[in-house]
Backbone bond lengths (Angstrom), bond angles and torsions (degrees), N, CA, C in turn:
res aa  C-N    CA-C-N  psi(-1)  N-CA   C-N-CA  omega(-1)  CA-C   N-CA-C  phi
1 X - - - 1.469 - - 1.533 110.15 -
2 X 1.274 106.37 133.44 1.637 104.02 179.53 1.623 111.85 -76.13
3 X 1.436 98.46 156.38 1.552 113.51 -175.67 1.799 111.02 -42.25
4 X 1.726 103.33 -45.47 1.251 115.73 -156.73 1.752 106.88 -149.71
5 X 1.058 127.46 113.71 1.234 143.71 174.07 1.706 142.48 -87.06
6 X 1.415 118.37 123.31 2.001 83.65 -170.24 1.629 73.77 -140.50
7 X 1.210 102.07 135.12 1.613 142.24 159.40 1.297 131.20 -59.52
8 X 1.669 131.37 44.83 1.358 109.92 -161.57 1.397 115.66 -85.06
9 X 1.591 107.28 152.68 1.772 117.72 159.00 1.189 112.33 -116.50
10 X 1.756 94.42 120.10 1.610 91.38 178.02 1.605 114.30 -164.98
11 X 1.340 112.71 154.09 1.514 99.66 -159.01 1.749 113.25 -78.86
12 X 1.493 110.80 14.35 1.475 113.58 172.90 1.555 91.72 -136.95
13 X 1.186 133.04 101.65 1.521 141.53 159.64 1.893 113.57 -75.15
14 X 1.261 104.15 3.07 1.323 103.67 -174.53 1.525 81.28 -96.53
15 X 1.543 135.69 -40.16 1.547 96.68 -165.43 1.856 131.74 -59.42
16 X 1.715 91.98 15.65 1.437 85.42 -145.16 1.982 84.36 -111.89
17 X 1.552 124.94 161.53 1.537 120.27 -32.33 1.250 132.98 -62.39
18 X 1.553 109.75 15.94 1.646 104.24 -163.39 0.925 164.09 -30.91
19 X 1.552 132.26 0.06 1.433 125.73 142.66 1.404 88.68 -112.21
20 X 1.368 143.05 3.95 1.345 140.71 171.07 1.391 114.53 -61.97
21 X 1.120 112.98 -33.72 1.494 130.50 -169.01 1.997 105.03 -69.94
22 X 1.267 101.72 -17.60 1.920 111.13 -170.61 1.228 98.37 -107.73
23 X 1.782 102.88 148.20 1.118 113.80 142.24 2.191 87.77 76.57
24 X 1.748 91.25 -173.07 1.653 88.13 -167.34 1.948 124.44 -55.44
25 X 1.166 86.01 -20.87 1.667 95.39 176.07 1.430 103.23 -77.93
26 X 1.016 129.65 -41.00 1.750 131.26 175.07 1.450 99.66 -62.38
27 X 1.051 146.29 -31.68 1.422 148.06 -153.55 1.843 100.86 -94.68
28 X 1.805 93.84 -55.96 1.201 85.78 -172.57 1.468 100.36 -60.57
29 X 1.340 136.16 -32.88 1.400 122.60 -171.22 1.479 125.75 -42.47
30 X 1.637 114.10 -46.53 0.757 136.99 173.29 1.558 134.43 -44.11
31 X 1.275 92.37 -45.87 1.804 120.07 -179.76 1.417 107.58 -97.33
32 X 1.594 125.58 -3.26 1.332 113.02 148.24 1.503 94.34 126.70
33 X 1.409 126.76 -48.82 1.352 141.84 -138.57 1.362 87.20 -58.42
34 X 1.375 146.45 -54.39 1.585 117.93 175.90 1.449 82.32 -129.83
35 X 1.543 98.82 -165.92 1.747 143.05 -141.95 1.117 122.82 -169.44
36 X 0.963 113.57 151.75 1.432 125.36 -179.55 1.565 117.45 -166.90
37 X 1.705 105.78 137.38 1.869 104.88 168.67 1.627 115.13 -117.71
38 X 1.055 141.34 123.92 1.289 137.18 163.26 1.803 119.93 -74.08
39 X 1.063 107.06 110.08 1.421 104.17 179.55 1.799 108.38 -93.89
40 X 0.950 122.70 134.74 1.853 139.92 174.50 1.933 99.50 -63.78
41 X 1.203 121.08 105.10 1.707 140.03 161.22 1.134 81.99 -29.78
42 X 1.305 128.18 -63.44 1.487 137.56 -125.59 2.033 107.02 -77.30
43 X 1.193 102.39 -42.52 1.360 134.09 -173.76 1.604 102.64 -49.18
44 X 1.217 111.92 -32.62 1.643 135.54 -165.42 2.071 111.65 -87.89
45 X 1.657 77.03 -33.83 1.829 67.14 177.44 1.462 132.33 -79.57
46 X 1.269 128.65 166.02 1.822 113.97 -149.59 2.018 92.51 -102.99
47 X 1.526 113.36 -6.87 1.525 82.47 -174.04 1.841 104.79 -134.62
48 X 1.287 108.33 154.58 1.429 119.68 -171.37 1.319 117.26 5.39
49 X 0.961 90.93 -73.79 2.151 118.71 -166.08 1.427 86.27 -67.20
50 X 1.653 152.17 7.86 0.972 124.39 163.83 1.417 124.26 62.41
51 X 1.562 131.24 43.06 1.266 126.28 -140.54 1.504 116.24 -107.85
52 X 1.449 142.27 109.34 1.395 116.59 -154.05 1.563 98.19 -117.60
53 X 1.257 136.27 -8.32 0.999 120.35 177.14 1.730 117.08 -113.10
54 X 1.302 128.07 -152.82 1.161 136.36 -172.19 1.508 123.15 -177.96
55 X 1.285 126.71 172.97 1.461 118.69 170.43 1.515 117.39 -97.29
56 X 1.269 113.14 151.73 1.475 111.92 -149.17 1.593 99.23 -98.54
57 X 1.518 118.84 130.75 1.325 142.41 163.44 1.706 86.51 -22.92
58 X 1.931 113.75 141.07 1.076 103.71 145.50 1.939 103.48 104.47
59 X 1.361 89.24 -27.34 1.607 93.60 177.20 2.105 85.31 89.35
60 X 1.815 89.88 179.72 1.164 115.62 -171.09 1.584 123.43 114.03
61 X 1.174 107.64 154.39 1.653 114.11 176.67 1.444 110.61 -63.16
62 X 1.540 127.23 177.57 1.229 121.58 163.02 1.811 132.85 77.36
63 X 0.893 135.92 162.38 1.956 123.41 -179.42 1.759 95.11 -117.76
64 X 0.849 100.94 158.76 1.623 115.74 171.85 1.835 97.87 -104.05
65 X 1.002 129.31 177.91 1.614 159.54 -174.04 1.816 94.43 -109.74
66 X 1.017 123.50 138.66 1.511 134.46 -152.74 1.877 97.70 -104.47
67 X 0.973 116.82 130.83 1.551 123.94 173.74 1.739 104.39 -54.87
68 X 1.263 128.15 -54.00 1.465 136.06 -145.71 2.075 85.62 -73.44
69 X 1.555 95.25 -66.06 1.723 87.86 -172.52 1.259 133.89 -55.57
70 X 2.080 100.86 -36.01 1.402 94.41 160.34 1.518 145.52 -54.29
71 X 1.619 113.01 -41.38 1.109 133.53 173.68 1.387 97.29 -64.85
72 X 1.247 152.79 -53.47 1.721 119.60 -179.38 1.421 114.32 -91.43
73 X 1.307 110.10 34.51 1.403 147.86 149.14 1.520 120.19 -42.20
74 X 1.796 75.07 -86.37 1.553 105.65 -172.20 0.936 105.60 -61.69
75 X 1.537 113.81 -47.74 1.433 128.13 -136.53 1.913 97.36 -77.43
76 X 1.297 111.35 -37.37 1.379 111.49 161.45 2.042 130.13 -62.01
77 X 1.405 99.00 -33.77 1.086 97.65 171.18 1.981 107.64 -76.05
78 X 1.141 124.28 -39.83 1.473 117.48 -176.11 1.407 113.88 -73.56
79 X 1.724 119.89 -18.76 1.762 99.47 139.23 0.979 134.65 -34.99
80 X 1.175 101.89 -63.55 1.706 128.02 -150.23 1.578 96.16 -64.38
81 X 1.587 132.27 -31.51 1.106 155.03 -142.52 1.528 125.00 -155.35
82 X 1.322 106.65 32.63 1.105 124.02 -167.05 2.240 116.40 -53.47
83 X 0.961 102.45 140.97 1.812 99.88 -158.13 1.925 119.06 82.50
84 X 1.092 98.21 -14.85 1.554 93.27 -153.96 2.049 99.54 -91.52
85 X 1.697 99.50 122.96 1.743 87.23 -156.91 1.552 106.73 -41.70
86 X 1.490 105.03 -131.63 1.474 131.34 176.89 1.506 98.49 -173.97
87 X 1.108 98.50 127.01 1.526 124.28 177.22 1.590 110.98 -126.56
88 X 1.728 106.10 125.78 1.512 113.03 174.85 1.352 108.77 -115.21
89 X 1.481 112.71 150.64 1.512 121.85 -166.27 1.444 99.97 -104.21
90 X 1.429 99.56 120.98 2.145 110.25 -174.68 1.612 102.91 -131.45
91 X 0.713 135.50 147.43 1.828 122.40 145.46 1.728 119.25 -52.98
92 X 1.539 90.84 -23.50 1.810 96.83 179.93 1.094 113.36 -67.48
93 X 1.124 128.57 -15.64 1.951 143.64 -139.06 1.529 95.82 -107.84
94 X 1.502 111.59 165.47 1.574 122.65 -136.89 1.658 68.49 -88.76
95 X 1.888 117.88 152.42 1.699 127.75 174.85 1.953 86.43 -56.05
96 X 1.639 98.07 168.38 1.185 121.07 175.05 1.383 86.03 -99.02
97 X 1.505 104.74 130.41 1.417 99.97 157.35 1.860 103.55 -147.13
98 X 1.754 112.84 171.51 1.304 116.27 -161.81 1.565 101.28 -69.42
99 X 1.200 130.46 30.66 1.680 121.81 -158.72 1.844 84.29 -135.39
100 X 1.547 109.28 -11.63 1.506 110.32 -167.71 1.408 62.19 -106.03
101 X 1.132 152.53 -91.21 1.468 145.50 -117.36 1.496 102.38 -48.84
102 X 1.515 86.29 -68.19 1.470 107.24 -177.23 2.227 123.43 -16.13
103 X 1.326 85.32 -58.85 1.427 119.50 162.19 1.435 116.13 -69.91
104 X 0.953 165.96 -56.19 1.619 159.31 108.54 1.479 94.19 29.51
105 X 1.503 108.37 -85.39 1.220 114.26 -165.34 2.040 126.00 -81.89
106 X 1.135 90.65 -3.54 1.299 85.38 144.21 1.991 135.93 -85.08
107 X 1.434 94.78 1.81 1.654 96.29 168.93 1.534 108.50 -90.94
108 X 1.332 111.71 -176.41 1.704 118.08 162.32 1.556 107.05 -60.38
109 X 1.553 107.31 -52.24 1.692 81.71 -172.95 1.787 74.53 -161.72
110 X 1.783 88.23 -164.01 1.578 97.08 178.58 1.420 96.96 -167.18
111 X 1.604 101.62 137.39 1.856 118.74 159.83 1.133 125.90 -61.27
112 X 1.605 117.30 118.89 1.384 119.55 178.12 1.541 95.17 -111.97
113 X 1.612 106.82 130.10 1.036 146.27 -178.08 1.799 104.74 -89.36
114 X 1.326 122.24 68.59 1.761 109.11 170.61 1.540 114.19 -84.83
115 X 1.342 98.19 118.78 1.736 106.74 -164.97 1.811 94.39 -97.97
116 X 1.190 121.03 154.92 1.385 121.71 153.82 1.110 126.87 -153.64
117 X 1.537 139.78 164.41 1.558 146.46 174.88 2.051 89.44 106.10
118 X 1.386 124.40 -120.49 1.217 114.42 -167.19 1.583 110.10 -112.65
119 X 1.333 106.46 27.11 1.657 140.36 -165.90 1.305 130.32 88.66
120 X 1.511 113.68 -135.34 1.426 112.30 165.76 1.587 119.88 -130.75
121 X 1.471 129.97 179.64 1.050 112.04 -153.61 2.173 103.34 -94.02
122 X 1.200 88.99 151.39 1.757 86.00 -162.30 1.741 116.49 -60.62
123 X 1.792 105.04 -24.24 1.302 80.78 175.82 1.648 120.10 -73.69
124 X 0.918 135.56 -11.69 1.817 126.77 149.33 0.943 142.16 -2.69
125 X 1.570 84.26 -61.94 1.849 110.47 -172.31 1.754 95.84 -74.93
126 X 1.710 122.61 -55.52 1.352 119.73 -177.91 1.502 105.04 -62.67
127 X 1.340 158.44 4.65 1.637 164.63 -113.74 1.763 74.90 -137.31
128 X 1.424 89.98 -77.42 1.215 102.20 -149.80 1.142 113.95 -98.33
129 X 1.573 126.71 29.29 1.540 108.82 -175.75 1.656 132.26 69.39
130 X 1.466 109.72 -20.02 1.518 102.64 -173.80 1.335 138.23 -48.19
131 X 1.532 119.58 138.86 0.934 116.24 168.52 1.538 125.77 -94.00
132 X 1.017 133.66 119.43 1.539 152.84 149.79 1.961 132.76 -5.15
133 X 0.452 98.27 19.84 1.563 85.58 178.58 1.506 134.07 -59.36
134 X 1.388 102.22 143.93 1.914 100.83 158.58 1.161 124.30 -145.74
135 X 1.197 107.68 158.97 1.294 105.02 -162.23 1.511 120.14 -89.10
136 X 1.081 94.30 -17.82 1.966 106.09 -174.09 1.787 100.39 -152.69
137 X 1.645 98.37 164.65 1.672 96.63 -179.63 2.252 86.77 -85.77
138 X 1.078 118.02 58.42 1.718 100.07 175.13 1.652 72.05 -136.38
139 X 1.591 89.93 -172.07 1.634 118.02 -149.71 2.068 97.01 -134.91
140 X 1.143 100.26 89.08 1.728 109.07 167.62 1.060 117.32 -59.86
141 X 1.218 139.43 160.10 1.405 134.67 162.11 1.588 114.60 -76.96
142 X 1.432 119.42 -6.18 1.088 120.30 175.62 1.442 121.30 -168.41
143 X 1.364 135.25 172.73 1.395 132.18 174.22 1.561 120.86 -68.64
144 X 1.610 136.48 -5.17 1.104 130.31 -134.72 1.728 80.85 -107.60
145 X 1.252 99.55 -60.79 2.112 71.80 170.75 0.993 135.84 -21.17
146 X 1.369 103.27 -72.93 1.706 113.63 -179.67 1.062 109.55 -46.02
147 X 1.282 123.54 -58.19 1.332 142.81 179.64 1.669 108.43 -28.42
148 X 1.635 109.29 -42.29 1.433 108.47 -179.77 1.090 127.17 -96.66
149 X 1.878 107.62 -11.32 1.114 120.97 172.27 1.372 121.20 -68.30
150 X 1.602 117.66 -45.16 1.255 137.47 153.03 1.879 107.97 -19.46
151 X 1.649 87.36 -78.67 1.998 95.14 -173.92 1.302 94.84 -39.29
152 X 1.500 128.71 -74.19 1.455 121.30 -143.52 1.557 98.38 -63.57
153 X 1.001 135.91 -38.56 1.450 124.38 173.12 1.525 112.70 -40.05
154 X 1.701 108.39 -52.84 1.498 85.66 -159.16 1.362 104.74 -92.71
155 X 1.570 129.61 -7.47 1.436 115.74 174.93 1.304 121.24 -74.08
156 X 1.453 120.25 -23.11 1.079 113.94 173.07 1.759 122.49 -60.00
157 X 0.996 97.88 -26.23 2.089 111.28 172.41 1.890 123.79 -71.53
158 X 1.985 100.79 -11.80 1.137 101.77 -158.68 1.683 95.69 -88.19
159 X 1.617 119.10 145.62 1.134 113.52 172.97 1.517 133.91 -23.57
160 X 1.295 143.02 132.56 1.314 109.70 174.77 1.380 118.17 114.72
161 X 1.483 119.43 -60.09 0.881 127.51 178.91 2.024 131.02 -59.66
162 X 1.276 106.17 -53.05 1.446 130.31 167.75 1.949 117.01 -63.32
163 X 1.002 90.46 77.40 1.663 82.59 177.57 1.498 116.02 -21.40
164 X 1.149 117.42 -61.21 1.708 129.37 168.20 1.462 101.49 -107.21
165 X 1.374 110.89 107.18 1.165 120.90 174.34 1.771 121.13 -76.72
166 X 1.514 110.83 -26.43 1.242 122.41 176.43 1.394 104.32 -67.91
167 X 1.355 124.82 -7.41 1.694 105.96 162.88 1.846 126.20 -58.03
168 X 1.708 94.52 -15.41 1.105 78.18 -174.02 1.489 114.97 -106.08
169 X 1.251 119.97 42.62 1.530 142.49 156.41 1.084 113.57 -69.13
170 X 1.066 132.68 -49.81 1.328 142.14 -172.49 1.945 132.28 -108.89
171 X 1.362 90.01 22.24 1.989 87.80 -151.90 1.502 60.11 -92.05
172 X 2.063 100.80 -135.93 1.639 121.19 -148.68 1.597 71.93 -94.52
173 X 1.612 108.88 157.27 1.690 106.35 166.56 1.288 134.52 59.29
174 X 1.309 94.58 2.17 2.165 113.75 172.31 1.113 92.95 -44.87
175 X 2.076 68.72 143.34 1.983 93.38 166.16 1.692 116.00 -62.33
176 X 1.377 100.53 -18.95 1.697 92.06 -170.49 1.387 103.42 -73.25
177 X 1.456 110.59 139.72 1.477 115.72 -161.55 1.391 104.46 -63.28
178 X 1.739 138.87 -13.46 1.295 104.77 -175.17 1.459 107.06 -98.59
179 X 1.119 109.33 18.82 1.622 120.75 -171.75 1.453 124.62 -88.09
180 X 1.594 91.31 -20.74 1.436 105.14 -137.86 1.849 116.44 -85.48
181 X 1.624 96.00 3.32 1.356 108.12 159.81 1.634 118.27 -127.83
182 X 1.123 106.19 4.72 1.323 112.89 157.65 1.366 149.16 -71.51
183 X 1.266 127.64 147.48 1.596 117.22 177.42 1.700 105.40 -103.69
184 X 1.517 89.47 141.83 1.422 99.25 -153.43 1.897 103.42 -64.04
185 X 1.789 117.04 159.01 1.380 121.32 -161.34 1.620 104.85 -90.73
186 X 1.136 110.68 172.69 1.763 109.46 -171.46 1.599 122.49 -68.19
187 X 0.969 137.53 158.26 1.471 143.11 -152.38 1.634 94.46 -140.76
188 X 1.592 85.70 136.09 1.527 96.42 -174.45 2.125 109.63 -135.42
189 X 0.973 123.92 160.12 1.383 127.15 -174.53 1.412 98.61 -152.56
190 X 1.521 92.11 165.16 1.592 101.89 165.76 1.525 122.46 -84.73
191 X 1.620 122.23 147.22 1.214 94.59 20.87 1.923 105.44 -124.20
192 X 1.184 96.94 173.74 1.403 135.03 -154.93 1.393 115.89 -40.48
193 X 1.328 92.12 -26.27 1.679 109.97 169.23 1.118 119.31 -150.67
194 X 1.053 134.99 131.88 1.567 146.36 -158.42 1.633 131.36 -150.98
195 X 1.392 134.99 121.77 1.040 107.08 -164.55 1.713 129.27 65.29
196 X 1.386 124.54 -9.20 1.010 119.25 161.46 1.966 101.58 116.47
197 X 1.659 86.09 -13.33 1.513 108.80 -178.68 1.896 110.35 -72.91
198 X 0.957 137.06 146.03 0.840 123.31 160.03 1.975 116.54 -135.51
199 X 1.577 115.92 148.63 1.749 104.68 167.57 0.853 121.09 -60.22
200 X 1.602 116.43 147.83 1.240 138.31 178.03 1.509 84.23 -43.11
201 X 1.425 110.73 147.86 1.599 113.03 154.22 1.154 118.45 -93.07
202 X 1.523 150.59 28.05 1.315 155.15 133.55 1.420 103.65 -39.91
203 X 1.648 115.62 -56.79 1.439 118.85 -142.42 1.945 83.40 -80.01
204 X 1.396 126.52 -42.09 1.363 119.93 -148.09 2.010 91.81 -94.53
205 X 1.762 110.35 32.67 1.513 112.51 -172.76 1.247 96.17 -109.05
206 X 0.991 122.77 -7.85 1.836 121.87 179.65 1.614 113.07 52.83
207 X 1.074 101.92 6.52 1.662 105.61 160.52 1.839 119.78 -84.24
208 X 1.736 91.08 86.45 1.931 85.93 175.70 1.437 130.08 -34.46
209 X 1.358 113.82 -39.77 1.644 113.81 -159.20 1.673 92.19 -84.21
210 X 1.449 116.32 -47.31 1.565 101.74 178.36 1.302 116.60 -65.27
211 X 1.528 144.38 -42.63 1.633 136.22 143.82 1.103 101.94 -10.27
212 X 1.911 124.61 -92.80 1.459 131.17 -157.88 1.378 89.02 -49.21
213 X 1.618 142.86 -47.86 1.624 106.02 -156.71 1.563 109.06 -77.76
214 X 1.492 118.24 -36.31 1.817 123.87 -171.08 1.499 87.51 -45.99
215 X 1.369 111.31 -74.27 1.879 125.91 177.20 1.658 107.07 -4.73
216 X 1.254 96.43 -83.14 1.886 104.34 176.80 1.561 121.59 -40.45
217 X 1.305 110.97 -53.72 1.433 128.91 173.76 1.369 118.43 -54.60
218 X 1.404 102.88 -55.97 1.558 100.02 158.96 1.396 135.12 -49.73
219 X 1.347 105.33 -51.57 1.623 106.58 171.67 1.909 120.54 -70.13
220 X 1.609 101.18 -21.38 1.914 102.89 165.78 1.476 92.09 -56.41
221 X 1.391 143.22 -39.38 1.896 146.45 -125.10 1.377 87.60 -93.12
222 X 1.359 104.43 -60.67 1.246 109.42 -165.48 1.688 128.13 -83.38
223 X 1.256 107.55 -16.30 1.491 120.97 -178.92 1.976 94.28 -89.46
224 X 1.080 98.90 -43.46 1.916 83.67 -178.49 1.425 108.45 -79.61
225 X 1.840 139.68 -5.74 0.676 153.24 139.20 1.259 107.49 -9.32
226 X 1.565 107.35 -94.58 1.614 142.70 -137.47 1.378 96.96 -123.19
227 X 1.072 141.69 -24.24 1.593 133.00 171.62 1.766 105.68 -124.44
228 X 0.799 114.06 88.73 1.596 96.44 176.64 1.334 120.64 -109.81
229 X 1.538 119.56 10.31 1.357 127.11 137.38 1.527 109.77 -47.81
230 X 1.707 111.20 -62.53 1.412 94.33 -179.06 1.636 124.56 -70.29
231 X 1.412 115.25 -12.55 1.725 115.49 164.42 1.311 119.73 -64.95
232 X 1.079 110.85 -15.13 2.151 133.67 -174.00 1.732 84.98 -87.05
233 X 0.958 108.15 -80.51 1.751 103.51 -177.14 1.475 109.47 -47.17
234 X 1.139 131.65 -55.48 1.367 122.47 164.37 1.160 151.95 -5.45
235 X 1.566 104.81 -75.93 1.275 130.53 160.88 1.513 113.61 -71.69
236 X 1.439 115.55 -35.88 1.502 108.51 157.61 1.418 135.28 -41.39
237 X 1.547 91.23 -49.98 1.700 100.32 175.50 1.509 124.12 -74.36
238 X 1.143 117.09 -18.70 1.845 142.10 172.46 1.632 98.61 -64.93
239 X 1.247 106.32 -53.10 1.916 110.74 -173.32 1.228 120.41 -33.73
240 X 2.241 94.09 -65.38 1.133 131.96 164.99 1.544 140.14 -36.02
């Protein structure tokens, strides 16, 4: 049994693992550490034409996703996966963030819900409890992004996977507690000067504790910069 599992429904099961399949997430696939099944929307509906959506009560542009097919939908995937939530991908739905990942992947696995056309119909979401996510304030044509954006988030956290796993102490959202609302600080390689550019000379001083402090400072610079929602949480959580 793999470490970590995700369940998708969706009306293209071929997109799936696709860039999952490369690189360390392809590897871990391989060696077991997670899993995944894609089940076909389509497979679920009761007549010929396979039909999952409809026109929406109320008038309006667009089809909704049909209550009857979804629900023996779900209801097949939460066998198969019994405990494991269900999560649908909306713009309405709570942001994805690494504190949701985090949590995701501390279960066995989790249902991804890829909705498409003008979504699905709301009693669903109250049916079954779902929870909501999105990934960005923009508008996809469908859930299966997110959907993969989601996976690669949390496999990358699962044992195993990260050659050096302690990198992720320190990136954007590190576990190390002073990190953990921060966006991660600038990254430098050889060589040493480039373009006319050259590294900070902190980093090429071989003094650790002055590195680790520029490091921190940099990422306060740049996170109250460019996110200062997350500098508001920040300093909130420092008070505290």
């Amino acid at each position: 049994m793999p470490l970590w599992k995700a369940g998708i429904l969706t009306l293209f099961p071929e997109m799936f693992p696709g860039p999952l399949s490369q690189s360390l997430a392809g590897t871990a696939l391989t060696k077991g550490i997670w899993g995944y099944e894609a089940w076909n929307i389509r497979d679920f509906a009761a007549d010929k034409h396979r039909t999952v959506d409809d026109t929406a009560f109320g008038g309006g542009r667009g089809m909704v996703m049909r209550p009857d097919v979804l629900g023996a939908a779900i209801g097949h995937a939460k066998a198969a996966m019994p405990g494991a939530p269900v999560l649908y991908f909306t713009p309405r739905g709570k942001p994805m963030n690494q504190e949701m990942v985090r949590e995701m992947v501390a279960l066995p696995g989790v249902i991804l819900l890829c909705g498409r056309f003008e979504g699905i119909d709301e009693r669903v979401i109250e049916a079954f409890d779902i929870q909501e996510v999105s990934l960005a304030d923009a508008v996809l044509s469908g859930g299966e992004i997110p959907a993969l954006a989601l996976m690669d988030a949390c496999i990358r956290l699962l044992p195993g996977v990260l050659a050096e796993p302690e990198t992720l102490e320190e990136e954007s959202f590190g576990a190390a507690p002073e990190y953990a609302l921060l966006l991660e600080y600038p990254q430098y390689t050889r060589p040493s000067e480039w373009n006319g550019l050259a590294v900070p000379d902190v980093l090429l001083s071989g003094h650790h504790e002055r590195i680790r402090a520029w490091r921190l400072e940099q990422a306060k610079s740049l996170t109250r910069e460019r996110r200062p929602d997350l500098w508001q949480a920040y300093q909130k959580r420092k008070k505290e």
